[in-house]
N, C-alpha and C positions, 0 to 999 in steps of 0.2 A: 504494500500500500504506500503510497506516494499522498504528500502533503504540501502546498508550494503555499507558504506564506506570506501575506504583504501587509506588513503592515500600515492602517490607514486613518487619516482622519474622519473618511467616510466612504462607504463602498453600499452598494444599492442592486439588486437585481429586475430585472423588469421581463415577464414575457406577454407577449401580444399589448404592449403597450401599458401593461397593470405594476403595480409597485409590487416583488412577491417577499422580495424581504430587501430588509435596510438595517443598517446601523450606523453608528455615530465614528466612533473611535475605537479602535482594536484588530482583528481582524481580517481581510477577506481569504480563505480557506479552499483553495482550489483544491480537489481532494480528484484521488484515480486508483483504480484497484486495479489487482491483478488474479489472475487464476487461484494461489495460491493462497489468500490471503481470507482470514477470518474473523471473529468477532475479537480474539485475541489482541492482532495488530491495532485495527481498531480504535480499540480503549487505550492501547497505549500510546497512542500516537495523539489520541484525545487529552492525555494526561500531559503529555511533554507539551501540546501548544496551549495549554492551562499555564502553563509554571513554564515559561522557557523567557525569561528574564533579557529581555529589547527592548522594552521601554525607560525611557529618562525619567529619572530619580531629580531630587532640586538640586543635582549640581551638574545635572548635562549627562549624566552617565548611564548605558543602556545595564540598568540595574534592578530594574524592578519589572513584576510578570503583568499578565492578562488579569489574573485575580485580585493584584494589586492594584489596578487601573481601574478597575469595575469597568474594563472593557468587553466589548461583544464579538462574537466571530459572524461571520457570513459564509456559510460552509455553499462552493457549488460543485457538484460533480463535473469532475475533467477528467474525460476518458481520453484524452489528446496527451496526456502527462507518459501514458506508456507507450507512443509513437516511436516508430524506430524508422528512421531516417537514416542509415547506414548506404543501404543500395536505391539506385535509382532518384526519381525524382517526386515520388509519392511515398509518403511514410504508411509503412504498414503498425495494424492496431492490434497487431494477435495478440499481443502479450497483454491487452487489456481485458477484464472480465465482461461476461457476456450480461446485460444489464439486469438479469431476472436475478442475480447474484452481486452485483453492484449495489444497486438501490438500497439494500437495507446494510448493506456495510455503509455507506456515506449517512444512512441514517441514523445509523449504530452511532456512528463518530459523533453528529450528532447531538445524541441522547449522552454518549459517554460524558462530552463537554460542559453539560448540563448538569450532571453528579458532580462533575469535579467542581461548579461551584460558577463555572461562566453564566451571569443572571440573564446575558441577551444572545442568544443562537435565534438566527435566521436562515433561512435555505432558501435555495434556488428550487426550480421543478423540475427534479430527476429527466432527462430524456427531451427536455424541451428546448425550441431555440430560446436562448436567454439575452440581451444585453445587459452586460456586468459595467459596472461603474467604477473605475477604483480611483479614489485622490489619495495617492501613496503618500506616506509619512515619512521621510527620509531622504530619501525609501531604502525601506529593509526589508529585505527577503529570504527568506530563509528557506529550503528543500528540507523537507523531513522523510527520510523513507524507511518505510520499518526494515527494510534487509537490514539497513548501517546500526540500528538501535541496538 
């Protein structure tokens, strides 16, 4: 499972022109799965962008977490995260999860976020076209993938 972090002062998702989820500051969660990958990764990966310590403390310094900020995520599914672009001039998606198996792992993620304590989770809509908003804070970005965990 793959995680691509931005963090932001604000990021918003919109399909067929509707608001589906927003938030302020913290956040936006491009999230991609793969074959292998279960409720396990998951959670952990929900736990690490809880507590993984980017944001500015009062003297400047990227010291303090998501739960410290009473910041929010915007979790969307990016099955484009496991592209492999190696040969040719079209990225193949094999290694991406087939979406009846997807969906409730980004959901899971999610849900996990939500235990650990993050008070605003918003999602995109699984499978649909989205336009994602982001006003990057930084910008910092951070990869999380549960292989490296």
């Amino acid at each position: 499972m793959r995680v691509l972090l931005q963090r932001v002062k604000a990021g918003s998702v919109h399909v067929n022109g509707e608001v589906t989820g927003e938030i302020r500051h913290g956040f936006v969660a491009l999230v991609g799965v793969t074959h292998a990958d279960t409720e396990a990764e998951a959670e952990k990966l929900a736990a690490k962008t809880a507590n993984l310590r980017v944001f500015s403390d009062s003297e400047g310094k990227m010291n303090l977490s998501l739960l410290d900020v009473d910041g929010g995520v915007l979790v969307v599914s990016q099955f484009t995260l496991y592209a492999d672009a190696r040969k040719g001039r079209r990225p193949s998606y094999i290694q991406a999860a087939r979406p009846e198996q997807a969906e409730g792992l980004v959901r899971r993620y999610a849900a996990s976020l939500a235990q650990a304590g993050v008070q605003q989770v918003e999602q995109g809509v699984f499978g649909a076209l989205m336009q994602v908003a982001i006003h990057n804070d930084g910008p910092v970005t951070i990869m999380l993938d549960s292989d490296q965990l």
